[in-house]
PDB file of N, CA, C and O in Angstrom:
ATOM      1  N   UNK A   1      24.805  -5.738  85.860  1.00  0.00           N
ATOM      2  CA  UNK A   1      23.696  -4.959  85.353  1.00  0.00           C
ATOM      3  C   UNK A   1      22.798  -5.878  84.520  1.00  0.00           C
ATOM      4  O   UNK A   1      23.222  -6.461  83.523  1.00  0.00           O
ATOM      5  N   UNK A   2      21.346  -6.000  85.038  1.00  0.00           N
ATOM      6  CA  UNK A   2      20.454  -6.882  84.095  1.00  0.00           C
ATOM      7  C   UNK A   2      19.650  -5.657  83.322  1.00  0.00           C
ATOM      8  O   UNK A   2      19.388  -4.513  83.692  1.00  0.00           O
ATOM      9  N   UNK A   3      19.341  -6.437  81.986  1.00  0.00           N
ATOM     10  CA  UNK A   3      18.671  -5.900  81.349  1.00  0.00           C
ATOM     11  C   UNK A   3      16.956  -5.796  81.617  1.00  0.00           C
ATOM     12  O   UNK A   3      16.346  -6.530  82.395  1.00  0.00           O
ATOM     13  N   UNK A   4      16.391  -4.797  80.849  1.00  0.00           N
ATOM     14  CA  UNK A   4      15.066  -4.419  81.034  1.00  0.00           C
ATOM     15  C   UNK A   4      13.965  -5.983  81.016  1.00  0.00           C
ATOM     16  O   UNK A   4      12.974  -6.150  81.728  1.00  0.00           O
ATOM     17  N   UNK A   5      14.449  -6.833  80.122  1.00  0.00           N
ATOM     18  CA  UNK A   5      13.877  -7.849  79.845  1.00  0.00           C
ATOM     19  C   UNK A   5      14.219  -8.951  80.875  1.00  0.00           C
ATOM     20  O   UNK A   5      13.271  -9.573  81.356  1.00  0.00           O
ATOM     21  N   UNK A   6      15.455  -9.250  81.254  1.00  0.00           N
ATOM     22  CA  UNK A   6      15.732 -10.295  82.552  1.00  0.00           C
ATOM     23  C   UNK A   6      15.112  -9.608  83.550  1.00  0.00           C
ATOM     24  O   UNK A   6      14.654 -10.363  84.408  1.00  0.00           O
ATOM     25  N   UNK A   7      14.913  -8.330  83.771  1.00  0.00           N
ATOM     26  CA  UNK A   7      14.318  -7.601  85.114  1.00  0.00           C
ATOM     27  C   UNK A   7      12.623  -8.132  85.310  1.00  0.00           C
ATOM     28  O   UNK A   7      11.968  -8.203  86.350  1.00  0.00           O
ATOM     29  N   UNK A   8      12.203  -8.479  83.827  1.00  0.00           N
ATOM     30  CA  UNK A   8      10.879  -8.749  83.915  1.00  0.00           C
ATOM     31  C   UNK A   8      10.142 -10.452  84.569  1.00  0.00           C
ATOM     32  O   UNK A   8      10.684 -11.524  84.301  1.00  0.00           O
ATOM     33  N   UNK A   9       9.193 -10.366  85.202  1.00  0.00           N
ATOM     34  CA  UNK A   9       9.264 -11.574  86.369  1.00  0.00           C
ATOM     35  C   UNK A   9       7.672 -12.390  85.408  1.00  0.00           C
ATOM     36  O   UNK A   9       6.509 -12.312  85.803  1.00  0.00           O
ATOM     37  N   UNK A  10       8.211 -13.186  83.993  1.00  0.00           N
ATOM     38  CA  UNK A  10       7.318 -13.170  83.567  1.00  0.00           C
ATOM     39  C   UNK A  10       6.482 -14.330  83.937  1.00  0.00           C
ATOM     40  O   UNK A  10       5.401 -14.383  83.351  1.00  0.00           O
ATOM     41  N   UNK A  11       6.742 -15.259  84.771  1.00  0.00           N
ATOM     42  CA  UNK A  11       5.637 -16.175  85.780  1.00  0.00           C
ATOM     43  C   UNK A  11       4.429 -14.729  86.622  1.00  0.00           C
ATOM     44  O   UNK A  11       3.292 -15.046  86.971  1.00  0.00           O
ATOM     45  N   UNK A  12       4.745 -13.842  86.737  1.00  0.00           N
ATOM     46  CA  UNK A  12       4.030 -13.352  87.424  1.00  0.00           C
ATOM     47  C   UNK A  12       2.961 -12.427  86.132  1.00  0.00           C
ATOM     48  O   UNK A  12       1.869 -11.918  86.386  1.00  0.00           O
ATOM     49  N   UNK A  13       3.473 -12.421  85.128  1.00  0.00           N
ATOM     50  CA  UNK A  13       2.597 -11.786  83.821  1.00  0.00           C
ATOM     51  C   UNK A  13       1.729 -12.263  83.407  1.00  0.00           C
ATOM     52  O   UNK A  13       0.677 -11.687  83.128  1.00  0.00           O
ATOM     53  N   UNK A  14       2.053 -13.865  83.218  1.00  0.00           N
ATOM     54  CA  UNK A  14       1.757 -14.890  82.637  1.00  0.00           C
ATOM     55  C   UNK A  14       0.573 -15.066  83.734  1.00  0.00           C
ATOM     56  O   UNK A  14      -0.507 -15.417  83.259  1.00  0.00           O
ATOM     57  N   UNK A  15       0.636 -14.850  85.273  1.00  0.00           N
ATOM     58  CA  UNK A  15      -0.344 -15.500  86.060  1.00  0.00           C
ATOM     59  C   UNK A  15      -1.694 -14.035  85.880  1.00  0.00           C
ATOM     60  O   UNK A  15      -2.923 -14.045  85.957  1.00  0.00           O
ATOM     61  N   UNK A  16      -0.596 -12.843  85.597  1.00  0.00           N
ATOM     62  CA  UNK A  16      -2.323 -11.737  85.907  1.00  0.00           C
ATOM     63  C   UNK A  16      -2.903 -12.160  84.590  1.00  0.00           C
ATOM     64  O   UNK A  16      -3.961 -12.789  84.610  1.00  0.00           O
ATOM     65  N   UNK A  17      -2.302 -11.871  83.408  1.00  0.00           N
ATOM     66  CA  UNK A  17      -2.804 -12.310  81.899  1.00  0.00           C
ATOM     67  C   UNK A  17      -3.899 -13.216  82.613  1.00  0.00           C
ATOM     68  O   UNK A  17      -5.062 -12.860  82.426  1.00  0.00           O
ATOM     69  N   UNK A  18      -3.674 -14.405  83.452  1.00  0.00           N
ATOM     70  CA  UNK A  18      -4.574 -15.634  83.144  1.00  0.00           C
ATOM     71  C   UNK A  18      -5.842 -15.435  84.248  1.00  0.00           C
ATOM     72  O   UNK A  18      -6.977 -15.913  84.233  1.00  0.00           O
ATOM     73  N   UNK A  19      -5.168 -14.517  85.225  1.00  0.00           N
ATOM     74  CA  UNK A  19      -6.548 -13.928  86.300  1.00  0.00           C
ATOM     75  C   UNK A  19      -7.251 -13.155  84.968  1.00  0.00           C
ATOM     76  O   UNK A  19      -8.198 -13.705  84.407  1.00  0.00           O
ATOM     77  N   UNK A  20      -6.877 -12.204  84.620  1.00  0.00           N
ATOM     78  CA  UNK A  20      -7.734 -11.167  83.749  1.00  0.00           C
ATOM     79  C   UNK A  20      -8.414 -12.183  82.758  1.00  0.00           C
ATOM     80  O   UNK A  20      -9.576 -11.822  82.574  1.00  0.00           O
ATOM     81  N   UNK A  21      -8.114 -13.300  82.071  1.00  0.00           N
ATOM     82  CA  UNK A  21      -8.866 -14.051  81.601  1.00  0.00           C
ATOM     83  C   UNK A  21      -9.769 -14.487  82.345  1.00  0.00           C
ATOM     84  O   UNK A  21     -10.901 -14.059  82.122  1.00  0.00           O
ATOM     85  N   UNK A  22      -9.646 -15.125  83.071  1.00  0.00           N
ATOM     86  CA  UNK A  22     -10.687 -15.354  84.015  1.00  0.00           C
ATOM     87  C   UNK A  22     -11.982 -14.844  84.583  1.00  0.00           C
ATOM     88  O   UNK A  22     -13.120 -15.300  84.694  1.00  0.00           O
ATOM     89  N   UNK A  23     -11.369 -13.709  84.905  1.00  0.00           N
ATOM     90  CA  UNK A  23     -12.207 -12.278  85.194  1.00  0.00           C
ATOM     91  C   UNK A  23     -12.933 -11.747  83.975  1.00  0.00           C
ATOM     92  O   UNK A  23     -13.917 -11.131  84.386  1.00  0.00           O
ATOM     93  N   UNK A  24     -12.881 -11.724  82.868  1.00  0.00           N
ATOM     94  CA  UNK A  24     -13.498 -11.749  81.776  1.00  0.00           C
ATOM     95  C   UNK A  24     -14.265 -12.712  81.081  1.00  0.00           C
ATOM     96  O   UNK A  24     -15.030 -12.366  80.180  1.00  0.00           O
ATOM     97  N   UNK A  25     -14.060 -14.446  81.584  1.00  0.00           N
ATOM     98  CA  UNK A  25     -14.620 -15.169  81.239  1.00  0.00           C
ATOM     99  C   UNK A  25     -15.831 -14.713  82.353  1.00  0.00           C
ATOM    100  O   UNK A  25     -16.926 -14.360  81.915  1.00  0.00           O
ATOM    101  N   UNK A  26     -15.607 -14.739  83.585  1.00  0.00           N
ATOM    102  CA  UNK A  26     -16.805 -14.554  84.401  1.00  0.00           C
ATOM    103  C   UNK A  26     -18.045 -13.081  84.419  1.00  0.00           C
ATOM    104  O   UNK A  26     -19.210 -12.902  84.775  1.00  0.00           O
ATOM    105  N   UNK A  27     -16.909 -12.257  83.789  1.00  0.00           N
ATOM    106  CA  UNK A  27     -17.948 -10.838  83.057  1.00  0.00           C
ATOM    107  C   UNK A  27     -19.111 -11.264  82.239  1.00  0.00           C
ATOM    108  O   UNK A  27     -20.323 -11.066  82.325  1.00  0.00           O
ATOM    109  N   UNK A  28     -18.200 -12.036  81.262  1.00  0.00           N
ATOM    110  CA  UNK A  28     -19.340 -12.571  80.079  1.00  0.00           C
ATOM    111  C   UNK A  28     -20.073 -13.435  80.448  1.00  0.00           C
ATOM    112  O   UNK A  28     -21.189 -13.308  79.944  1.00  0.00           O
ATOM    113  N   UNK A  29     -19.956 -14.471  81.256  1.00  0.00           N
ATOM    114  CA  UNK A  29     -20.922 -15.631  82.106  1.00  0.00           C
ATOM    115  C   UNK A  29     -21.920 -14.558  82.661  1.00  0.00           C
ATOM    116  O   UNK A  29     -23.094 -14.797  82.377  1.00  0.00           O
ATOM    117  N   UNK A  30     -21.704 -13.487  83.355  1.00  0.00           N
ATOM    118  CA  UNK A  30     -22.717 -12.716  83.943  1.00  0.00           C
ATOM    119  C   UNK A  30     -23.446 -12.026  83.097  1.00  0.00           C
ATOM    120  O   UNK A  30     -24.669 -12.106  83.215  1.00  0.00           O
ATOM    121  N   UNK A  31     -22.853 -11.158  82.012  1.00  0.00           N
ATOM    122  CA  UNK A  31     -23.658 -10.924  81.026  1.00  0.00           C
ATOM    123  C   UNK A  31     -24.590 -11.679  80.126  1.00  0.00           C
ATOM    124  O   UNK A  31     -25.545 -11.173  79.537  1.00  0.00           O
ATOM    125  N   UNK A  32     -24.317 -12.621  80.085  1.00  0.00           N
ATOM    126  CA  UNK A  32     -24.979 -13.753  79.801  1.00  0.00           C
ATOM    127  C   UNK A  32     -26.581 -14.633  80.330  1.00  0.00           C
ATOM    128  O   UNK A  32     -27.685 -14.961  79.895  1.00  0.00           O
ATOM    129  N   UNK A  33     -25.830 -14.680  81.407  1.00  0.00           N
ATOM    130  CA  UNK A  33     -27.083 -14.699  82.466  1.00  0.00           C
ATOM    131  C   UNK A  33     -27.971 -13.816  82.340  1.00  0.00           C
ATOM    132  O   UNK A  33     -29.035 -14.097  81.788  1.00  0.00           O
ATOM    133  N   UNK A  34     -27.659 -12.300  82.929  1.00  0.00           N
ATOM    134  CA  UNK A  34     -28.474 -11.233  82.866  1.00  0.00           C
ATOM    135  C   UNK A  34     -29.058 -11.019  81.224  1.00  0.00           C
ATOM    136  O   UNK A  34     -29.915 -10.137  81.164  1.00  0.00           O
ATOM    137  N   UNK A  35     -28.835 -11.470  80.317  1.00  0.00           N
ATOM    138  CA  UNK A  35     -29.268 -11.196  78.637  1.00  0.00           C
ATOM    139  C   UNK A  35     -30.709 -12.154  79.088  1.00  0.00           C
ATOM    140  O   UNK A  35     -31.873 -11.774  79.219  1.00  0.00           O
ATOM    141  N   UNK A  36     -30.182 -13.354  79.237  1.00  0.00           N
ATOM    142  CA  UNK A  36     -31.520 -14.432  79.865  1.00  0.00           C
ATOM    143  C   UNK A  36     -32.358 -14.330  80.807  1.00  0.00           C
ATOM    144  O   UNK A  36     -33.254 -15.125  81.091  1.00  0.00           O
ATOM    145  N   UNK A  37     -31.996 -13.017  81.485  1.00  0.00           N
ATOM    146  CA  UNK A  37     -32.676 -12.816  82.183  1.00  0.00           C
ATOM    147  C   UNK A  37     -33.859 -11.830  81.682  1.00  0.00           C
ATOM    148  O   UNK A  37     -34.955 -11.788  82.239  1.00  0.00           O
ATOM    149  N   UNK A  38     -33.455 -10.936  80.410  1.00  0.00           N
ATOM    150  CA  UNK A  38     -33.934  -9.922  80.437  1.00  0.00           C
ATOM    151  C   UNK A  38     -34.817 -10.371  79.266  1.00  0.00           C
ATOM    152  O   UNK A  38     -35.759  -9.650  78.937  1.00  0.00           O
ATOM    153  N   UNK A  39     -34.483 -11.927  78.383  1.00  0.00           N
ATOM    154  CA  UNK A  39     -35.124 -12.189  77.578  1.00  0.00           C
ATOM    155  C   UNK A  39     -36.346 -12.795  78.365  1.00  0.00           C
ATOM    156  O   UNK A  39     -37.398 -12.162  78.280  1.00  0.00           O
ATOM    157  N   UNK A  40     -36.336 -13.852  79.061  1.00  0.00           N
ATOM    158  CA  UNK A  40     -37.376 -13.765  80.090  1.00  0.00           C
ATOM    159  C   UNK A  40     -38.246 -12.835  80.164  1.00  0.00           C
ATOM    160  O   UNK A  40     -39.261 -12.989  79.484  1.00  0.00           O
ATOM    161  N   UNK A  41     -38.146 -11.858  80.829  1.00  0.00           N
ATOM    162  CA  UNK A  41     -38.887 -11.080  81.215  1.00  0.00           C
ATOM    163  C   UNK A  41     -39.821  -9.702  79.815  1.00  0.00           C
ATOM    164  O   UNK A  41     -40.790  -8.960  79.974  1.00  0.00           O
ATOM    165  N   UNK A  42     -38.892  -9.944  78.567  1.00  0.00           N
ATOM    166  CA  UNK A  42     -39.450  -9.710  77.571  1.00  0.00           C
ATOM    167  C   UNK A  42     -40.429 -10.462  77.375  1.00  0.00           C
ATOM    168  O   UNK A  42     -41.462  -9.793  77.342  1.00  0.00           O
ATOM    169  N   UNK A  43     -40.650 -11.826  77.188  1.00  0.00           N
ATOM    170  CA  UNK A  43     -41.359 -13.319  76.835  1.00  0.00           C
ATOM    171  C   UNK A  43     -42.976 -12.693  77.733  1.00  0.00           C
ATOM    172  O   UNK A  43     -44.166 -12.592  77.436  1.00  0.00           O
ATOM    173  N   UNK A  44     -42.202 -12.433  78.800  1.00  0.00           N
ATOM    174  CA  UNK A  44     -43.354 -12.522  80.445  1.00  0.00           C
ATOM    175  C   UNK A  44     -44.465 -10.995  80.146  1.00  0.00           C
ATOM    176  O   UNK A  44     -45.686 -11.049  80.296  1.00  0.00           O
ATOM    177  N   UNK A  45     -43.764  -9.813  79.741  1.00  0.00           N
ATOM    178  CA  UNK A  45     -44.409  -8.823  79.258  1.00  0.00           C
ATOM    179  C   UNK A  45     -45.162  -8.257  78.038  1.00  0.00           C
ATOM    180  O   UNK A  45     -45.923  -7.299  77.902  1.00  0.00           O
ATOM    181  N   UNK A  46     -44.677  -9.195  77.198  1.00  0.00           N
ATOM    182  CA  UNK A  46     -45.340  -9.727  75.754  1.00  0.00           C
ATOM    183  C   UNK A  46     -46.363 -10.191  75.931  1.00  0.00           C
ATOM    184  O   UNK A  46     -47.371  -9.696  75.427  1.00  0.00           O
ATOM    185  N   UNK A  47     -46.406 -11.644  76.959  1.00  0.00           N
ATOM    186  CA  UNK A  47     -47.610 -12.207  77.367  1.00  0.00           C
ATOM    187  C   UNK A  47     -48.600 -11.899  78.100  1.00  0.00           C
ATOM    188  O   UNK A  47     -49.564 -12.614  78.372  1.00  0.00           O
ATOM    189  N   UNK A  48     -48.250 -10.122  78.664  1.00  0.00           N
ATOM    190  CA  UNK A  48     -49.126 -10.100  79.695  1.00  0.00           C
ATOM    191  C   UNK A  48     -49.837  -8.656  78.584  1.00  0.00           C
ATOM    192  O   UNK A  48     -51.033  -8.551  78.312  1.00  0.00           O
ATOM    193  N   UNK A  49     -48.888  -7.828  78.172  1.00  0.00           N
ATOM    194  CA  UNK A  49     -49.664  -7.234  77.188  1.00  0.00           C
ATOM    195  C   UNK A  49     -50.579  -8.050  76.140  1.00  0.00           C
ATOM    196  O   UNK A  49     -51.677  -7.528  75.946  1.00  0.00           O
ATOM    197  N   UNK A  50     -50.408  -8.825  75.678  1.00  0.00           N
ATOM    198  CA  UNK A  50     -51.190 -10.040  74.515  1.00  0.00           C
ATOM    199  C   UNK A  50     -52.334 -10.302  75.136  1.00  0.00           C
ATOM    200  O   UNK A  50     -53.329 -10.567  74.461  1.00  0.00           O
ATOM    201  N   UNK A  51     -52.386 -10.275  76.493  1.00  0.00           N
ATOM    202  CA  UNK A  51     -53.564 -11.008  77.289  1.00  0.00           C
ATOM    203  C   UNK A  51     -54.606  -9.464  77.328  1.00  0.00           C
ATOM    204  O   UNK A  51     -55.797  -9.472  77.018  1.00  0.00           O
ATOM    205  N   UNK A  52     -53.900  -8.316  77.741  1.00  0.00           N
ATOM    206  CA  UNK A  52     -54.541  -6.759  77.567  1.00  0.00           C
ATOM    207  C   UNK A  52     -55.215  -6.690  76.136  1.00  0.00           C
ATOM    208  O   UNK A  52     -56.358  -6.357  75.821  1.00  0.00           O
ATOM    209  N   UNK A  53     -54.440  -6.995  75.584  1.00  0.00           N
ATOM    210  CA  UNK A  53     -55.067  -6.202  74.064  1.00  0.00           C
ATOM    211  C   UNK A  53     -56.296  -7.520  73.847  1.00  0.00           C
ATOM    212  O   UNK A  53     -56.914  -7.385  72.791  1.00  0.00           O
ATOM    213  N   UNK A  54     -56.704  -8.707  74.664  1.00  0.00           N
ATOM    214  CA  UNK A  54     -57.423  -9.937  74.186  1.00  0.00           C
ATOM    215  C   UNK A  54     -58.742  -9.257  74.977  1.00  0.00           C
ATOM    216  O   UNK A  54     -59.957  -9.268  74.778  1.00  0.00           O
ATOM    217  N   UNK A  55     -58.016  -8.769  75.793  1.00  0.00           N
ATOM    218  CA  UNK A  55     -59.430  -8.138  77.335  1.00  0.00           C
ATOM    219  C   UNK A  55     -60.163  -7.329  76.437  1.00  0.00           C
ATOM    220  O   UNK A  55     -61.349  -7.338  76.109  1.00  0.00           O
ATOM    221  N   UNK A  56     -59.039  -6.507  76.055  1.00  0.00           N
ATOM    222  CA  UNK A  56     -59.824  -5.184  75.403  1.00  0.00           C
ATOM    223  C   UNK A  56     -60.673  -5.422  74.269  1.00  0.00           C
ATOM    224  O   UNK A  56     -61.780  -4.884  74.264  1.00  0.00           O
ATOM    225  N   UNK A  57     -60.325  -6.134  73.326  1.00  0.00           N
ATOM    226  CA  UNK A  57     -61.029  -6.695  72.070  1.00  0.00           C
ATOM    227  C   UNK A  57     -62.253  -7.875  72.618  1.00  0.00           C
ATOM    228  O   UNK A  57     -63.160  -8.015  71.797  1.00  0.00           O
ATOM    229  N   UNK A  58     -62.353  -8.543  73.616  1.00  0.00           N
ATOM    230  CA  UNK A  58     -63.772  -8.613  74.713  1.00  0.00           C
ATOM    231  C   UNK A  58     -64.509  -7.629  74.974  1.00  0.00           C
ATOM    232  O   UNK A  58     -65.695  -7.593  74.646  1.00  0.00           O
ATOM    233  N   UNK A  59     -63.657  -6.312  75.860  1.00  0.00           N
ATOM    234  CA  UNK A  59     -64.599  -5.450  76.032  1.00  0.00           C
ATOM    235  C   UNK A  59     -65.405  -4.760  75.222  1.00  0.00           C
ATOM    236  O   UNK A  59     -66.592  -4.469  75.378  1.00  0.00           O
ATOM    237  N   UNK A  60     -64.503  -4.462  74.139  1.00  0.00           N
ATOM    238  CA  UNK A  60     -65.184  -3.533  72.873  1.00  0.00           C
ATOM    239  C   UNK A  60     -66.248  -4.612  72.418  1.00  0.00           C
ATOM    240  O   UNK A  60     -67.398  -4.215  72.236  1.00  0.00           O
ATOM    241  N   UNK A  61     -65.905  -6.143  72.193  1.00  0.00           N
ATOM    242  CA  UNK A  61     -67.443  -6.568  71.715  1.00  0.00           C
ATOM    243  C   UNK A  61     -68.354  -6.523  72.645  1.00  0.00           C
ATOM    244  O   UNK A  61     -69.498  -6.442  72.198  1.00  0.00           O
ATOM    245  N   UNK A  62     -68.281  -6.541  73.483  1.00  0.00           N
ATOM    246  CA  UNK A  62     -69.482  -6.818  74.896  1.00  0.00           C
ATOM    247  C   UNK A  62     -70.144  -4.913  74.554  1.00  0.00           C
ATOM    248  O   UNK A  62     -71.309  -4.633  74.274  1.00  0.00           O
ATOM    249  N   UNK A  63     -69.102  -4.012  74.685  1.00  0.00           N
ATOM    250  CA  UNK A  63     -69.668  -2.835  74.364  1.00  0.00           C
ATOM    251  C   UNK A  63     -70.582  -2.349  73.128  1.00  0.00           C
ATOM    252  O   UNK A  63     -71.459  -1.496  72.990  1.00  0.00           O
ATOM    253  N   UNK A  64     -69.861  -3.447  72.163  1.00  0.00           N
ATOM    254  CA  UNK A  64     -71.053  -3.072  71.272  1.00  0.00           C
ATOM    255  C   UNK A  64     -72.371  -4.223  70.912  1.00  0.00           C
ATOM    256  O   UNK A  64     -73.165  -4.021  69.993  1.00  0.00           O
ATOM    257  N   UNK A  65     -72.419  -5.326  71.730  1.00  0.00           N
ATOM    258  CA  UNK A  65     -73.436  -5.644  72.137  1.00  0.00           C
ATOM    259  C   UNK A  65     -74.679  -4.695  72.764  1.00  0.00           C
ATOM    260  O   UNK A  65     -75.822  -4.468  72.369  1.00  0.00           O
ATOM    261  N   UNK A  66     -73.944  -4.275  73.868  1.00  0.00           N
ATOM    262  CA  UNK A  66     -74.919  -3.504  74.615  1.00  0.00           C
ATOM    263  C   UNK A  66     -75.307  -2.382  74.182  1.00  0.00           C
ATOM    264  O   UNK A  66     -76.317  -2.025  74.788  1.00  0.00           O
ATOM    265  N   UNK A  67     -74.852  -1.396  73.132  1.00  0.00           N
ATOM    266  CA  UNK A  67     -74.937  -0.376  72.698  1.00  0.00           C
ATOM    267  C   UNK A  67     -76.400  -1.229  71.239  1.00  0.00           C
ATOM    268  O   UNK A  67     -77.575  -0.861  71.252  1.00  0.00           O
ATOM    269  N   UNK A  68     -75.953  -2.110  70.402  1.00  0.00           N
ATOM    270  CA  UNK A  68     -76.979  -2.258  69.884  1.00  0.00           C
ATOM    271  C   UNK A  68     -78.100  -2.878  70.894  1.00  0.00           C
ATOM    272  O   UNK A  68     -79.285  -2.734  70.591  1.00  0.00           O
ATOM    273  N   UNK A  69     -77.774  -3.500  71.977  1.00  0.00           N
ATOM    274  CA  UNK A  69     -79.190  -3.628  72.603  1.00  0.00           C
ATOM    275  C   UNK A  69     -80.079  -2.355  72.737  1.00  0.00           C
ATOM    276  O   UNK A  69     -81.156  -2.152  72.176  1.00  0.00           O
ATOM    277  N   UNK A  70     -79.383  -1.512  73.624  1.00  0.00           N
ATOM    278  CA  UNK A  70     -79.753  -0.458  73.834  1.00  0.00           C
ATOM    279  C   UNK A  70     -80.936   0.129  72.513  1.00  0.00           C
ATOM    280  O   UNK A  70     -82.165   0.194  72.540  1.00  0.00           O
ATOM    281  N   UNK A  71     -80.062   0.449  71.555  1.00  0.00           N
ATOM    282  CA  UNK A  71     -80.544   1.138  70.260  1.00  0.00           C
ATOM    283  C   UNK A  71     -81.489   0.506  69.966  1.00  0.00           C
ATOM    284  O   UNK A  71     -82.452   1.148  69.546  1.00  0.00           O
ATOM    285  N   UNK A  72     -81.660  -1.590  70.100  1.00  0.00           N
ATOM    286  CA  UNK A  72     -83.148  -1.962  70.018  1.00  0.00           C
ATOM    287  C   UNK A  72     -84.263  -1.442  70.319  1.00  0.00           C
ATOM    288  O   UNK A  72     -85.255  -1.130  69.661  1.00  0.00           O
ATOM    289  N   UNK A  73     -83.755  -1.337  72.278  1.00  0.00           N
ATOM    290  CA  UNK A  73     -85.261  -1.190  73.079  1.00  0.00           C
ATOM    291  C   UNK A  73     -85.358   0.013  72.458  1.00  0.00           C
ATOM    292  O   UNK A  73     -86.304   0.291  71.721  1.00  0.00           O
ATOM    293  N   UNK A  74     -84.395   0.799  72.710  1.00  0.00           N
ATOM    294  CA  UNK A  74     -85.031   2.830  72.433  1.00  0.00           C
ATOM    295  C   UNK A  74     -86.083   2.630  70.811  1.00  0.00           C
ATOM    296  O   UNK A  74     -87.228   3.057  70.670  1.00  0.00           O
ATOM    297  N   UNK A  75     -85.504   2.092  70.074  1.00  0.00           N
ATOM    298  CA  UNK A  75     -86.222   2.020  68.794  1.00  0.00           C
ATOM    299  C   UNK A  75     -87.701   1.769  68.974  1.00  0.00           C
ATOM    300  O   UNK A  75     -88.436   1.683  67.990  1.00  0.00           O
TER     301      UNK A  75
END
């Protein structure tokens, strides 16, 4: 009669333990990636709003160019 503990086949514990490490090192490598990915694309939408709000602060002066032209001639 072996006991609960000799019954246990711990080369084979020892090997999932070290897959599941593994498998978790490569979770976090992917999470990782994808974080860089998403910082990217923060960077990329920052810059493209920054460039909107530059248009718009053009347009509004060009608009009020033309609005005091306007108000010249009518005068």
């Amino acid at each position: 009669m072996t006991t609960a503990l000799e019954e246990i086949n711990f080369e084979s514990v020892f090997s999932r333990e070290k897959n599941n490490l593994i498998v978790f090192e490569e979770i976090a490598n992917a999470v990782e990636r994808s974080l860089n990915v998403l910082d990217k694309t923060i960077n990329i939408l920052s810059n493209i709003v920054e460039k909107i709000l530059d248009a718009n602060r053009d347009l509004i002066f060009i608009i009020k160019i033309f609005v005091k032209s306007r108000t010249a001639i009518n005068a």
